[in-house]
N, C-alpha and C positions, 0 to 999 in steps of 0.2 A: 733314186737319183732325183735331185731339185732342178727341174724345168723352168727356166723363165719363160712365161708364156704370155705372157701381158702385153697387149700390140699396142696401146697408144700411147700417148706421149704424156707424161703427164703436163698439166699448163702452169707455163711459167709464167704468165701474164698476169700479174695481180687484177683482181675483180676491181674495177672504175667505178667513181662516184657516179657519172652517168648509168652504168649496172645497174647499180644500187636504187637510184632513184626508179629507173625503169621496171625496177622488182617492186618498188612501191606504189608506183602505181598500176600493175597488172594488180596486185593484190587488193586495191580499191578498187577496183573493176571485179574484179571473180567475187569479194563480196557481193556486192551489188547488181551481178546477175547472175553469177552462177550458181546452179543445184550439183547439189554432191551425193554423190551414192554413198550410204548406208550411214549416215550422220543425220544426227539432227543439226538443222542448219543456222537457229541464233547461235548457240555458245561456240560453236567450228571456228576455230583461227589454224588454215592450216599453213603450211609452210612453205615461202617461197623458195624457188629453185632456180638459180640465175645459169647456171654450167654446171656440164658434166662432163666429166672424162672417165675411162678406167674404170678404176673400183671407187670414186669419188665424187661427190658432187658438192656445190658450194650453196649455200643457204643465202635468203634476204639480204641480211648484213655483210656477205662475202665470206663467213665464215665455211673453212673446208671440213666435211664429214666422210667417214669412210661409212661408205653404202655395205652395210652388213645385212641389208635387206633385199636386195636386188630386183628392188621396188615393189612388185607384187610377183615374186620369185619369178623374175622372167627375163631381166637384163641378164644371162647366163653368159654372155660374151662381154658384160662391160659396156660402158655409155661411149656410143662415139665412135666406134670401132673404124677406123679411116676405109675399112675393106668394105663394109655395110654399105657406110655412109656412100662412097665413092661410088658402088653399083647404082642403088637409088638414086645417084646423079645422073647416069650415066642411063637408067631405064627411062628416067622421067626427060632427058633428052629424045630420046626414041620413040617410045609410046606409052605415056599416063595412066592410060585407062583404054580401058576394051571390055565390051560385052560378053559374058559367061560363056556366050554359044561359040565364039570364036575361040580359032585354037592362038596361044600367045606362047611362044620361047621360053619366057619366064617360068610357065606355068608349068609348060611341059618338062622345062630340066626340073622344076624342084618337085614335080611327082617322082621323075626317076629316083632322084638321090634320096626323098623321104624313104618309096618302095624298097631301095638298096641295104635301107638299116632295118624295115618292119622286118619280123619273123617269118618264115618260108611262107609264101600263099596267100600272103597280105600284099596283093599288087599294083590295087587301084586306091585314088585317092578323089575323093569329095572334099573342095576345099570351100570354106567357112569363114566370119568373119570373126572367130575366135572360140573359146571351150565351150561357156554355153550352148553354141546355136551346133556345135559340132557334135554336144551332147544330144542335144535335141536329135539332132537329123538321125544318128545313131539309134535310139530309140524308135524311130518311125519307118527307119532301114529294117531293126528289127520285126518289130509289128507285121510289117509287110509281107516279110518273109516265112515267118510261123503263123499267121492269120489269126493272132493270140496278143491280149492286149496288157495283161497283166506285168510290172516291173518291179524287179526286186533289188533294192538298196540299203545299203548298211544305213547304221545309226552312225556319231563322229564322221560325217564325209560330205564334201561340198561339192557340187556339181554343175553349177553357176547360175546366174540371178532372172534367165529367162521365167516364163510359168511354168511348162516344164521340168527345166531344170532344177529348181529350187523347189519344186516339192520332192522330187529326186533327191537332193540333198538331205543330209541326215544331222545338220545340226542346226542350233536356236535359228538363224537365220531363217530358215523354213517357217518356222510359226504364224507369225503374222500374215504369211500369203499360202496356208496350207488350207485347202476346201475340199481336201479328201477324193476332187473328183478326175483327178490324171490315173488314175489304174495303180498306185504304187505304191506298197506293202515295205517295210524296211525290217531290217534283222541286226541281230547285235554281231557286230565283229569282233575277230580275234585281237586281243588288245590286252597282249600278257602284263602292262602294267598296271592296269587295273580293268581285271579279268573280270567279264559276266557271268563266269559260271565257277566262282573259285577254283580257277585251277593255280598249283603252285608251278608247273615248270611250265615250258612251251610244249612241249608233247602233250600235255592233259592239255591245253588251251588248244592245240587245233584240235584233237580228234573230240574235243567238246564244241567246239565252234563249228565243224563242219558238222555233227549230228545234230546241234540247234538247229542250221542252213539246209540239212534233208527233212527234218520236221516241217520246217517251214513250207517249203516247197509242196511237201504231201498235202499239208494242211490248206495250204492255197489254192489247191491244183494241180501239177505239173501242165495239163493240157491246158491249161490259161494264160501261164506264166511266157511270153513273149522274151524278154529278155533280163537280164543280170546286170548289172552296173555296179562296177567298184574300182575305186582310184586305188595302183598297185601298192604304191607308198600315200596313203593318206596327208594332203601339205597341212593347210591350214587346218584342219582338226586333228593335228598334232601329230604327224610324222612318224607314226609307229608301222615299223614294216612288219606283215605278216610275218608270223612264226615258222620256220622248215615244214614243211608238206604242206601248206596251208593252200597256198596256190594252185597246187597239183590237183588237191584233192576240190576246190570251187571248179575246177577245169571237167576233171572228173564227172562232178553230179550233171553240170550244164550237157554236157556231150549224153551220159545218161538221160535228163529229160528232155533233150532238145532244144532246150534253153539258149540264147545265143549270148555268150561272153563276150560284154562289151569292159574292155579295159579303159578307166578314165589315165589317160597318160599327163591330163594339160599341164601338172606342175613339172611331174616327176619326170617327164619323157626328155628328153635331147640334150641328156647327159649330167643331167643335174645329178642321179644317182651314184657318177660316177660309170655308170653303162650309157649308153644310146635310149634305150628305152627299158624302165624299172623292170620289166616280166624279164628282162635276158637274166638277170640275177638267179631269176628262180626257173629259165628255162621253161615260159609257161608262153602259148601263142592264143591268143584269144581271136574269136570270129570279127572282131572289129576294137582299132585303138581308135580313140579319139586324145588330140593333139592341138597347144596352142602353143603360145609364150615364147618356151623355149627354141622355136623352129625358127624362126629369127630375132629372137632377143626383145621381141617386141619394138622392134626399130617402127614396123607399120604392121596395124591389126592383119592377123590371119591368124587361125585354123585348121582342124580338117578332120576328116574320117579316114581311117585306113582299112580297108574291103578286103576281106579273105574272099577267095575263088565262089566258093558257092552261093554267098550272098550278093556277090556281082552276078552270079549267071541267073537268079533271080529278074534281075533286071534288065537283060540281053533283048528280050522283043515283049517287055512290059516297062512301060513308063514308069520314071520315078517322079513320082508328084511333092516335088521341092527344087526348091532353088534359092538363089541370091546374086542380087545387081552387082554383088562385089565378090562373088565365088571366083578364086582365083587372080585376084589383084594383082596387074604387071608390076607394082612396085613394092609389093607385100611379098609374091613371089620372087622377085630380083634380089630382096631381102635374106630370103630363105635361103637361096641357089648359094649368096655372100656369105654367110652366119654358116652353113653346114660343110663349107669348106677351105672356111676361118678354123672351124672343129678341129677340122681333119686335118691339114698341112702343121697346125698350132697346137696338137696334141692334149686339147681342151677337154676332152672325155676323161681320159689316161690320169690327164692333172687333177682332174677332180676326186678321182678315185684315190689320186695319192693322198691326197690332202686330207680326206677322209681318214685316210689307215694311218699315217705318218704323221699329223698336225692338229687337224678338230679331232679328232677321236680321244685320241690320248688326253691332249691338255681338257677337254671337258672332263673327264673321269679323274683328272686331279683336280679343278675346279671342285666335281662333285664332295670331294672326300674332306673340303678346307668348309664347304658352308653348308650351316644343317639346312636351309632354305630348297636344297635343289634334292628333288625328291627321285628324280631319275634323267639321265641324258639318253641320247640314242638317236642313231640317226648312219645317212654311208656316202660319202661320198660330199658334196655340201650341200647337204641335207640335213638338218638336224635339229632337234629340241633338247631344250633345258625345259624339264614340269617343276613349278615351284610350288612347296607345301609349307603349309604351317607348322605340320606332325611329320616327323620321315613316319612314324608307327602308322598312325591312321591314313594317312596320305590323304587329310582332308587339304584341296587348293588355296592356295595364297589369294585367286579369285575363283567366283563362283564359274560354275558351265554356264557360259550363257553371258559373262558379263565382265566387267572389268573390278576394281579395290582401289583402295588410297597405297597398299602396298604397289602394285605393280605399276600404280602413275607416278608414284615416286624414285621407282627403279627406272622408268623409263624415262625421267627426267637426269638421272644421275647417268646414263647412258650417255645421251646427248650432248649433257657437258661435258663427257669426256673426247665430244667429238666422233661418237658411233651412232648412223642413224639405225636404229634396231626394228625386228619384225616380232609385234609381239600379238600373239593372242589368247583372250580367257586369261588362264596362270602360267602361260610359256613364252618364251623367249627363243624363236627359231634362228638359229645359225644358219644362213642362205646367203654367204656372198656369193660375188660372180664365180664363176670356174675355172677363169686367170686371174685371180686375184694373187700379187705375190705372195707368197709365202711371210715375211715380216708384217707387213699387213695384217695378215689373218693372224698371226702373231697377238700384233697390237689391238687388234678386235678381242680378240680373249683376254687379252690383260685389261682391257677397260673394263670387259661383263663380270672379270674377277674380281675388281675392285668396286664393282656400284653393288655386285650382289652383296657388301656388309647392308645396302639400304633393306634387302630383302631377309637379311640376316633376322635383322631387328624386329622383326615379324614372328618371328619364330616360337611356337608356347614353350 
């Protein structure tokens, strides 16, 4: 059944010359003093953003985009959400801010209703000022607990830009800040589309990826190795869900060595999969999820760690040596308490799942079949990658690992014009609108990436 689920309004107010101008000169200012993360900063012209509603946002010019990126996967309810917004009024009326040590209403509903969706014995929460420092603390929760320092991280998987974090991470991004000296070992993941261990089905890629992941393990230590790290659905390094038993079987060896299963949730988690949180898919409960983005949309930074029992009672009459001026934010959390029960009453989870089985899935796989460019789609719920190849045979990338091409900045320009602002990274093209996005909408988002992909056609040997 088709849900309209979409709560704002769209704006009927044409974008004002005064807008306009006001977008141009914020944009002479951000040149002129701001730095930007992961750009170099002469050639950077990025793009102004004057309003947003919905699934859309209006550019410099006043030009409208449908947000096919949902900015950095995390607007999952939509810009603007009057429910959000309306709390965040209403908190910052009441109390702004308050010190960690104080207990805050905000704080406290939104650990309950996080605890209400984590898997049985996940009951406490460590809140964060987003995935990173949430990864971090995760790691050091661990540490703590097995008295063991060693951590094990896939290759293709980002785990965010702290020091920590990003040598934790398993793609190019890691390079330039990687000095070998955080304790952390990485291994190849299951990634039946271009397999490390030539396997041809999913069955030969997990029971070969998990005996990589117990070599590994042996060869490391077991009694060094502190903890495991890995994002359930991989986002930004391309969105490939583990293979059937894949999960079960990383759960498996962890509880064998001790190991403490840290599940990176921050993209995948708070329904974007189409679930609440990606492991309910595979029915897997890890000793700790870490969470951002999606927990409130990103309206106001937050975070967190979610505690299974034992690594709390760790902590019961031994100090945890970490903190943050801004762990648990009245208004970050007012955020969260807003957005998780916008989900819920607005059927926001449900919908995405539809939209997955019912509308991106399908129409991708007849995209795929019209253009030899797209080497593979896959993804559940709105979640999803287009890989674009030059060869469907060799499956060499339209860009390199690691880097961008004149193909895919000409595909992302052909995007654009058609009015889709797109998430693209490497050789992919990730399908992530919000998760009430209407229906026609996502529609019309596919029909633009069907027709710019002739640009990526043209690439083709």
């Amino acid at each position: 059944m088709t849900t309209t689920v979409e709560s704002t309004t769209r704006s009927e107010a044409a974008i004002t010359e005064a807008e306009i101008d006001a977008g141009r000169r914020a944009h002479e200012l951000d040149r002129a003093h701001v730095f930007h993360s992961w750009q170099a900063q002469g050639p950077f012209s990025p793009m102004t953003v004057l309003r947003a509603e919905g699934s859309r946002v209006w550019d410099g010019e006043g030009r409208e985009l449908l947000d096919f990126s949902s900015q950095l996967v995390n607007t999952n309810i939509g810009h603007q959400h009057p429910a959000v917004v309306a709390a965040i009024q209403e908190q910052a009326g009441k109390l702004c801010t308050i010190a960690p040590q104080h207990v805050n209403d905000a704080r406290s509903e939104a650990a309950r209703l996080i605890t209400e969706l984590t898997p049985d014995g996940l009951d406490h929460v460590f809140f964060t000022n987003g995935g990173a420092d949430a990864n971090e603390h995760a790691i050091r929760m661990a540490r703590l607990h097995t008295g063991r320092h060693k951590v094990l991280s896939a290759y293709r998987s980002y785990h965010g830009g702290t020091q920590l974090a990003v040598n934790v991470t398993g793609d190019p991004r890691r390079f330039p800040n990687d000095y070998s000296a955080e304790g952390v070992v990485h291994f190849m993941p299951a990634y039946p589309y271009r397999s490390y261990f030539g396997s041809e089905t999913e069955e030969q890629e997990t029971e070969r990826a998990l005996r990589h992941l117990e070599d590994m393990i042996l060869l490391e230590g077991p009694d060094r190795i502190a903890a495991l790290v890995l994002e359930t659905v991989p986002g930004t390094a391309g969105i490939y869900a583990p293979p059937p038993g894949y999960l079960a079987g990383v759960r498996e060896l962890t509880r064998k060595h001790g190991i403490v299963y840290i599940a990176d949730e921050v993209m995948a988690g708070f329904g974007r999969t189409g679930a609440w949180f990606a492991v309910d898919h595979w029915d897997v409960a890890p000793d700790l999820i870490t969470f951002a983005k999606g927990v409130n949309s990103g309206y106001v930074p937050l975070g967190g760690v979610a505690i299974s029992r034992p690594i709390y009672e760790t902590f019961v009459d031994r100090t945890y040596p970490g903190g943050l001026t801004y762990s648990g934010h009245p208004l970050a959390c007012a955020a969260a308490v807003a957005t998780i029960t916008a989900m819920r009453e607005e059927g926001m989870v449900e919908n995405a799942a539809r939209l997955g089985t019912d509308v991106i899935g399908p129409r991708l796989r007849e995209i795929a079949e019209r253009h030899p460019s797209v080497g593979d789609v896959r993804g559940l719920g709105c979640f999803w990658a287009v890989e674009l190849v030059k060869d469907r045979t060799t499956r060499e990338p339209l860009a390199p690992y690691g880097g961008s091409s004149k193909a895919m900045a000409e595909l992302m320009k052909a995007l654009l014009a058609g009015g889709v602002l797109a998430f693209a990274n490497f050789n992919r093209i990730h399908v992530v609108p919000p998760l009430n996005t209407p229906d026609e909408d996502v529609i019309r988002g596919l029909e633009v990436l069907d027709e710019a992909l002739a640009v990526a056609d043209a690439h083709v040997a």
